[in-house]
C-alpha positions in Angstrom: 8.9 -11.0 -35.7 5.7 -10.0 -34.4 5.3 -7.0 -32.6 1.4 -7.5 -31.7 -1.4 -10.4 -30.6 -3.1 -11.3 -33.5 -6.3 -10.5 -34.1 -9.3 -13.1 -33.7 -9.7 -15.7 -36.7 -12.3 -13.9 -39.6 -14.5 -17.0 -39.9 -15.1 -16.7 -35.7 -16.2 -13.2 -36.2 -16.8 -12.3 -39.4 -17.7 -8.6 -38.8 -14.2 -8.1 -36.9 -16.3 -7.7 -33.6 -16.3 -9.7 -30.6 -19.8 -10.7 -29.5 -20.2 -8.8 -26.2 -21.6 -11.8 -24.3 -18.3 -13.6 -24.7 -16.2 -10.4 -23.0 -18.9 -10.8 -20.3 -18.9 -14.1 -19.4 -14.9 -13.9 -19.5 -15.1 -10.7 -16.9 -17.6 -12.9 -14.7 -14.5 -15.2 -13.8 -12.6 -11.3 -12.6 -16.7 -10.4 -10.6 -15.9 -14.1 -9.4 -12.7 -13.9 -8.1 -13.7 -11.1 -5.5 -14.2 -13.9 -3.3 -10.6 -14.4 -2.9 -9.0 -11.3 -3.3 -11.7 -9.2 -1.4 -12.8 -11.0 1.0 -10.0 -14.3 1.8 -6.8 -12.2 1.3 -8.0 -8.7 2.4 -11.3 -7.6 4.3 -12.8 -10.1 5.8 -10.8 -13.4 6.6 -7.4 -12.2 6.8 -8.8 -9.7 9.4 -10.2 -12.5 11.0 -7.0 -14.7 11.3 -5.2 -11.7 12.5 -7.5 -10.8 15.0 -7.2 -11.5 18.8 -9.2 -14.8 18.4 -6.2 -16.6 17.4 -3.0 -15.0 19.3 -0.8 -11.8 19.1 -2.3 -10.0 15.8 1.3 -8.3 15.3 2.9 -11.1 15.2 0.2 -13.1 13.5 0.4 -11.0 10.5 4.5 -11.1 10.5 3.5 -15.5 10.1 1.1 -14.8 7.7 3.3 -12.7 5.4 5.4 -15.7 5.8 3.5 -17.9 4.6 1.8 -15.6 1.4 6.1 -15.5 0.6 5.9 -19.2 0.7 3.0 -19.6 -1.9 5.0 -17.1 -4.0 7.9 -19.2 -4.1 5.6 -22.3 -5.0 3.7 -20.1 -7.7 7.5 -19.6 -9.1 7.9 -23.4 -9.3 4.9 -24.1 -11.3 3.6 -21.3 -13.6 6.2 -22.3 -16.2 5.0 -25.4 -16.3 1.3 -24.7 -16.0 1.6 -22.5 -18.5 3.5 -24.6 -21.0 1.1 -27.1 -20.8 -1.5 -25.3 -21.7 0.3 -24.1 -24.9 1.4 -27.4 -25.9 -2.2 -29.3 -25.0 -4.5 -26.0 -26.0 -6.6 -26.8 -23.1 -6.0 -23.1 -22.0 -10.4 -23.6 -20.8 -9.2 -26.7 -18.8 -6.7 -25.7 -16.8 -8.9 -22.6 -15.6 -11.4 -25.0 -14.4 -9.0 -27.8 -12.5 -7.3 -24.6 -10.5 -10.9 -22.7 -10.3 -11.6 -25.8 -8.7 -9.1 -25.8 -6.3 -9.3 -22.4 -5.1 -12.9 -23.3 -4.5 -12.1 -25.8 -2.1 -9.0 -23.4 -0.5 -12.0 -20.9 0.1 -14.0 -24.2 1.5 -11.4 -25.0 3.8 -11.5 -21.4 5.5 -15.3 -22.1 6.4 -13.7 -24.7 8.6 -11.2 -22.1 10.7 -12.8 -21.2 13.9 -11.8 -18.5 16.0 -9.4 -20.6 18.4 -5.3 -20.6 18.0 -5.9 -24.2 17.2 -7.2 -23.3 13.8 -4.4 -21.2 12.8 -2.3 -23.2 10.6 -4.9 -24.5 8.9 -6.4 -20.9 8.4 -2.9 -19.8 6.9 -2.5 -22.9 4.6 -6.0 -22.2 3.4 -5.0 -18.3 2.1 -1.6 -19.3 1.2 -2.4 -22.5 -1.0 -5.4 -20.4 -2.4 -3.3 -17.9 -3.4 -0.9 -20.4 -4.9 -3.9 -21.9 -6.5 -5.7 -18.5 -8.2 -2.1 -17.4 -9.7 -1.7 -20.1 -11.6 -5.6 -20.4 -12.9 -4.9 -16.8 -14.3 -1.9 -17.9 -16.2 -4.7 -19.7 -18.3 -7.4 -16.6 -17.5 -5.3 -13.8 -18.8 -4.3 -16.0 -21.8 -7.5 -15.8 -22.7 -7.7 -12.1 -23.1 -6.4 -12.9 -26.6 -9.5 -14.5 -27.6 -12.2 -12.0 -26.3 -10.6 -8.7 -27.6 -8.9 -7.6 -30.8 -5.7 -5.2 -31.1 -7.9 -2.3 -30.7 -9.4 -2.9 -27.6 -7.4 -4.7 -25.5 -6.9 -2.3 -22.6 -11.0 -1.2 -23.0 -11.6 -5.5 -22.5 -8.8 -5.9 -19.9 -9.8 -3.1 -17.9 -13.5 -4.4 -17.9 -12.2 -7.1 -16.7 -10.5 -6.0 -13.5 -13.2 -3.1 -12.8 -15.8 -6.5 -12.4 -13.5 -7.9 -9.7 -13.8 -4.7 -7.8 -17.5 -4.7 -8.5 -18.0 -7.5 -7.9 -16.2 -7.4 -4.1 -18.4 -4.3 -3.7 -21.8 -7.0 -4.0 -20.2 -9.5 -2.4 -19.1 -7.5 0.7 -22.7 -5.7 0.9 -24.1 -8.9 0.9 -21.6 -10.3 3.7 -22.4 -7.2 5.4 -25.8 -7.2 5.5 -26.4 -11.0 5.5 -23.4 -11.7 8.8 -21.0 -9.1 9.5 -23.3 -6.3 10.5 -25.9 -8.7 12.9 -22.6 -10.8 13.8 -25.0 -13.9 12.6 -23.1 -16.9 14.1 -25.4 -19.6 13.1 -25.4 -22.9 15.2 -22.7 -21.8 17.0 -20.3 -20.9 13.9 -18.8 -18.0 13.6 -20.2 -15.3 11.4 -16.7 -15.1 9.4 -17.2 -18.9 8.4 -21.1 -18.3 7.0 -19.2 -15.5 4.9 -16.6 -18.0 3.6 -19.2 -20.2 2.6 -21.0 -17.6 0.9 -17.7 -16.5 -1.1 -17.1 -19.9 -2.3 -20.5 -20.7 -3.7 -20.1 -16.7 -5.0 -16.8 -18.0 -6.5 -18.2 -21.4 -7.9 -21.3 -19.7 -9.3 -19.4 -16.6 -11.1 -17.1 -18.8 -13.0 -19.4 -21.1 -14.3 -20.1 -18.9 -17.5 -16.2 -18.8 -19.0 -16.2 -22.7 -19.5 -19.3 -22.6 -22.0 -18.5 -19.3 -23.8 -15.2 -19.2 -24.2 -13.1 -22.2 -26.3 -10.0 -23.7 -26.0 -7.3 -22.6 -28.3 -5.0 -24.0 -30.5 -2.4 -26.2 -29.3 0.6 -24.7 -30.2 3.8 -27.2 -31.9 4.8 -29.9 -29.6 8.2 -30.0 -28.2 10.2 -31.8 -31.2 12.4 -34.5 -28.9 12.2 -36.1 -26.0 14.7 -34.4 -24.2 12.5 -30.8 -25.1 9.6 -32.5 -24.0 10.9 -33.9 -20.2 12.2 -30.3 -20.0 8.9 -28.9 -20.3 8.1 -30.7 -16.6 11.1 -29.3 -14.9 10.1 -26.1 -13.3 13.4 -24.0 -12.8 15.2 -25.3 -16.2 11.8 -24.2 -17.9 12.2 -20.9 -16.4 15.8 -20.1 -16.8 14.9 -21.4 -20.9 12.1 -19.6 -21.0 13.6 -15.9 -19.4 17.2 -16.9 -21.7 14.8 -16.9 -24.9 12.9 -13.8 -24.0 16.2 -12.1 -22.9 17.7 -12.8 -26.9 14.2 -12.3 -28.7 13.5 -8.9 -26.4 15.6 -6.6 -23.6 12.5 -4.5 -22.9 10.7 -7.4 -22.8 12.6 -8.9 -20.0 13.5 -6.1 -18.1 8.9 -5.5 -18.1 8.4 -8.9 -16.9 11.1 -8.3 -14.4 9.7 -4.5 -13.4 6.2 -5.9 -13.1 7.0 -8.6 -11.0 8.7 -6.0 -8.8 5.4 -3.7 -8.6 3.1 -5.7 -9.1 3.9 -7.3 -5.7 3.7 -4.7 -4.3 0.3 -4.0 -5.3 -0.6 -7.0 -3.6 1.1 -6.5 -0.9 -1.2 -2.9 -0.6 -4.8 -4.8 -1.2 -3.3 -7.8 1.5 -2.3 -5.7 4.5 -4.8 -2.8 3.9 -7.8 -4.7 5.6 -5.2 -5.4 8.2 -3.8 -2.2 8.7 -6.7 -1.0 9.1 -8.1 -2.9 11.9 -4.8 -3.2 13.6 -3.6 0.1 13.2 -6.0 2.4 12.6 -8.9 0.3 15.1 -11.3 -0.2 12.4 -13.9 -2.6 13.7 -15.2 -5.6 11.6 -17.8 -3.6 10.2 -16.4 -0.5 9.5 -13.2 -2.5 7.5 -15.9 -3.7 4.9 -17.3 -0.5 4.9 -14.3 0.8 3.6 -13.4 -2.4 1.5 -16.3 -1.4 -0.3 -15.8 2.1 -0.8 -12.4 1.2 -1.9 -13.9 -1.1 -4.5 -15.7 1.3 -6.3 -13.2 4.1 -6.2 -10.4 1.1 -8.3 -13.4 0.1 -10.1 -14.5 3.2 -11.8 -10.9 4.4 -11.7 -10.0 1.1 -13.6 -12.5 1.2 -16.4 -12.4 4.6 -16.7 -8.5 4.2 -17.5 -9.1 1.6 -19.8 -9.9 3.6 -23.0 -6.8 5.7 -22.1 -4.8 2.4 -22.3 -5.5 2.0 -26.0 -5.5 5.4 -26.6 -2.1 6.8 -24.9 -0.1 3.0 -24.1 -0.6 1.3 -21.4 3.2 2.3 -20.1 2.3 5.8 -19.4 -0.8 4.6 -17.1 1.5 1.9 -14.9 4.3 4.9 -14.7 1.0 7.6 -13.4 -0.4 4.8 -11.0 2.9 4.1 -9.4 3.8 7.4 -8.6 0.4 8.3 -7.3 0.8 4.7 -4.8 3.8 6.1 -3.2 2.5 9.8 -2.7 -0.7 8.3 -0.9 1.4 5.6 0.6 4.0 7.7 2.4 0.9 10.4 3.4 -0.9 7.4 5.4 2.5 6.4 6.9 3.5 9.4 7.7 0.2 10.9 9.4 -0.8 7.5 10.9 -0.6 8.9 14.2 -3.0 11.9 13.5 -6.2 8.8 13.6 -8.9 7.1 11.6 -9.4 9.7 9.2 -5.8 10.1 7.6 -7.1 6.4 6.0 -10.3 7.5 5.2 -8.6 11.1 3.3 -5.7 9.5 1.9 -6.1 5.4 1.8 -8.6 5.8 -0.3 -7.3 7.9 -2.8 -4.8 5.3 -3.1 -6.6 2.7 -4.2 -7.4 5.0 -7.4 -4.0 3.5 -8.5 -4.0 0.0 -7.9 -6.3 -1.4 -10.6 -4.7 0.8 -13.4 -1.6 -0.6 -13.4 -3.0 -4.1 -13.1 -4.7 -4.4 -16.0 -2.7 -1.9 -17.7 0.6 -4.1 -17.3 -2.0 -7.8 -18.6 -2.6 -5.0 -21.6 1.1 -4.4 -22.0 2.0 -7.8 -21.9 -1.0 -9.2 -24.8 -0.4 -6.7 -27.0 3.1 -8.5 -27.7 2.4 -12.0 -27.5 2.0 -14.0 -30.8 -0.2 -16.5 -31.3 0.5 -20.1 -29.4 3.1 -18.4 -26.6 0.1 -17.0 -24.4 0.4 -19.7 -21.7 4.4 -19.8 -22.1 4.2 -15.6 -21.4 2.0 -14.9 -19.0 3.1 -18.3 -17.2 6.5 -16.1 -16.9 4.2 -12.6 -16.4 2.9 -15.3 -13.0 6.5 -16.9 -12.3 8.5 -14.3 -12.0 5.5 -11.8 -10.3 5.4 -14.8 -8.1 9.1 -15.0 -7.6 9.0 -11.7 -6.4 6.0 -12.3 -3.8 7.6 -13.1 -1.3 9.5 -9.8 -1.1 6.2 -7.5 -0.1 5.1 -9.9 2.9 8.5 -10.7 4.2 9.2 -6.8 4.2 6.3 -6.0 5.7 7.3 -8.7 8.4 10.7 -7.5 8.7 9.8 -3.6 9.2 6.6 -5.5 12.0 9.7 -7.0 13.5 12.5 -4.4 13.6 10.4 -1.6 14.8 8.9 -3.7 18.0 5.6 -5.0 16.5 4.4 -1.4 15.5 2.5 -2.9 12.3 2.1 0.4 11.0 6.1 0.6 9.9 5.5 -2.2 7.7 3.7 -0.2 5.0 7.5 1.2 4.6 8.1 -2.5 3.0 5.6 -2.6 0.7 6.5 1.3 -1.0 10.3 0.4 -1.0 9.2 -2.3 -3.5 6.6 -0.4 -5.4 9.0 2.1 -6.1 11.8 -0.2 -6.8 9.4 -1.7 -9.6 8.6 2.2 -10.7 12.8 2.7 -11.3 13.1 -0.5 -13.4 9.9 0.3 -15.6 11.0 3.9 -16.7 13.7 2.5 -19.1 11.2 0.1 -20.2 9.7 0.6 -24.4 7.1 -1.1 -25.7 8.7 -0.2 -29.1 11.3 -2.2 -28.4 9.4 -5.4 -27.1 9.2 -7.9 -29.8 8.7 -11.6 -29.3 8.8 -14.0 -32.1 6.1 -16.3 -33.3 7.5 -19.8 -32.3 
């Protein structure tokens, strides 16, 4: 049994150290990927699809939490297999390019959504395939946290890792800001948002770029010994119910994480999602004054994320997910709760909030790595993106349903997205790392 990732082979590194420019180039795919979390799925072109330019924006953002739960369920169909693959093949490296590549042209395909009602499907097939598209790339992305860290510093290189996405949405959004937002620079007629998609995508293209030389591709791990194993390994739901039986008799606690952090974990997307949104629909920020905050709260959960790295190798990274979640709903209920009072109340307490969100990201990719063995990375954290994606579809259609049953106020649906972060926060408090083993093969 093996209670740990093992640590990099001794002839790769023979002074036990990881060369620093590999953990960089690694972390540029995480500065990268602001493209789509900051600015597709939360500040800027979400905002825009929500906004008056293409209908109703209550009811807008009830048909885009639709379709995000729709891209969940189509994440929970392929991770397994996705992940497998990579396993079986060891082209971990690959399989980050072909879906880096796809994202890119899901970001591409926003540039192309014009502010008319006309556009709007193809505007919310665009975020929701992307979506679809960047979970399972970082099946393969947070497999390779294995081969840029070592035992001892796997919450220090993890939480580097997600402090550059925030980072790096605070450049990218300064530069949107400056560059189109701010002068509303609608070029040849085209709307300011679509430069700034075009500009995240090359951002997105150009940031991942440095991964593909530096890091390798693993080892492929033993191939599936019949034929029967083997066409099983292509069909997604008997993959997944295999996959969660085996953890379930190798590891409880191990089950009932991956099951816990599929539970918060959406709703910590759900918070990053509707924030720009909220914001804008609720609280009346303009375009502008959305980023402004987007970037503000990028380098609160930056700092706050690799500050709390060290903390994750030092005290576990269970006691920093159990601290983050608490402090999400105390914030949480404070903006719902004092909505009414005006801007500030997200200013003084949506802010603090976002302290919390990074933590227990990286702290549960920590959790997770520090008990796979070698060759079951992509099989794992294929289930760490399957059932976190099974579960996605339970923020946005909450926050839809509270939209709905209160009569459009789109405030109330924050009041979906805490009842599942703190449904995830009662199923991770029985949860022991002690107890977590997986076996080698």
């Amino acid at each position: 049994m093996s209670t740990a990732i093992e640590a990099p082979a001794p002839e790769d590194f023979p002074d036990g150290r990881i060369p620093g420019g590999k953990v960089v180039a690694w972390a540029f795919w995480d500065w990268g990927g602001a493209a789509f979390n900051a600015v597709a799925t939360t500040f800027v072109f979400t905002v825009y699809l929500t906004s008056s330019s293409f209908g109703d924006p209550a009811t807008i953002s009830a048909q885009l939490g639709v379709w995000l739960g729709l891209g969940g369920l189509a994440v929970f169909l392929f991770a397994p297999v996705t992940g497998e693959r990579s396993d079986v093949s060891g082209h971990r490296t690959l399989w980050l390019g072909v879906f880096t590549a796809l994202v890119a042209l899901s970001l591409l395909a926003m540039v192309f959504v014009a502010p008319n009602p006309a556009y709007l499907p193809l505007g919310l097939a665009a975020v929701a395939l992307g979506m679809v598209f960047f979970e399972l790339a970082s099946v393969n992305y947070n497999g390779l946290l294995v081969q840029v860290s070592t035992p001892k510093t796997i919450g220090r290189v993890s939480g580097f890792g997600w402090s550059m996405g925030y980072f790096g949405g605070i450049v990218l959004l300064i530069i949107l800001l400056a560059a189109f937002i701010f002068p509303k620079a609608s070029f040849g007629g085209i709307h300011y948002v679509q430069w700034s998609m075009l500009a995240a995508t090359i951002w997105f293209v150009a940031s991942a770029i440095p991964v593909f030389f530096a890091v390798k591709d693993g080892k492929p791990a033993p191939a599936p010994a019949t034929r029967a194993e083997r066409i099983l390994t292509w069909i997604p739901l008997v993959l997944f119910v295999r996959n969660l039986v085996k953890i379930w008799k190798e590891s409880r606690s191990t089950f009932w994480f991956l099951i816990a952090s599929a539970i918060f974990r959406d709703g910590l997307t759900g918070v990053f999602t509707f924030g720009g949104v909220i914001a804008a629909g609720t609280f009346g920020f303009s375009d502008t004054l959305v980023i402004v905050f987007a970037i503000a709260a990028n380098v609160v959960a930056g700092v706050a994320t690799v500050s709390t790295g060290a903390l994750d190798d030092r005290l576990g990274p269970r006691r920093v997910i159990l601290i983050s979640l608490i402090g999400l709903l105390v914030f949480g209920v404070l903006v719902f709760a004092l909505a009414g009072a005006g801007a500030w109340v997200f200013w003084a307490f949506g802010l603090p909030l976002c302290l919390f969100v990074g933590p227990a990201q990286s702290a549960s990719r920590s959790f997770l790595t520090r008990l796979i063995p070698e060759g079951r990375e992509g099989e794992i954290f294929g289930m760490y993106q399957t059932t976190g994606r099974a579960a996605t579809f339970i923020a946005p259609l909450l926050f839809a349903l509270f939209v709905t049953l209160s009569g459009n106020v789109q405030i109330f649906g924050i009041l979906g997205i805490l009842i599942v972060i703190a449904a995830g926060l009662l199923l991770m408090i029985p949860v022991r790392s002690s107890a977590a083993k997986l076996s080698s093969h």
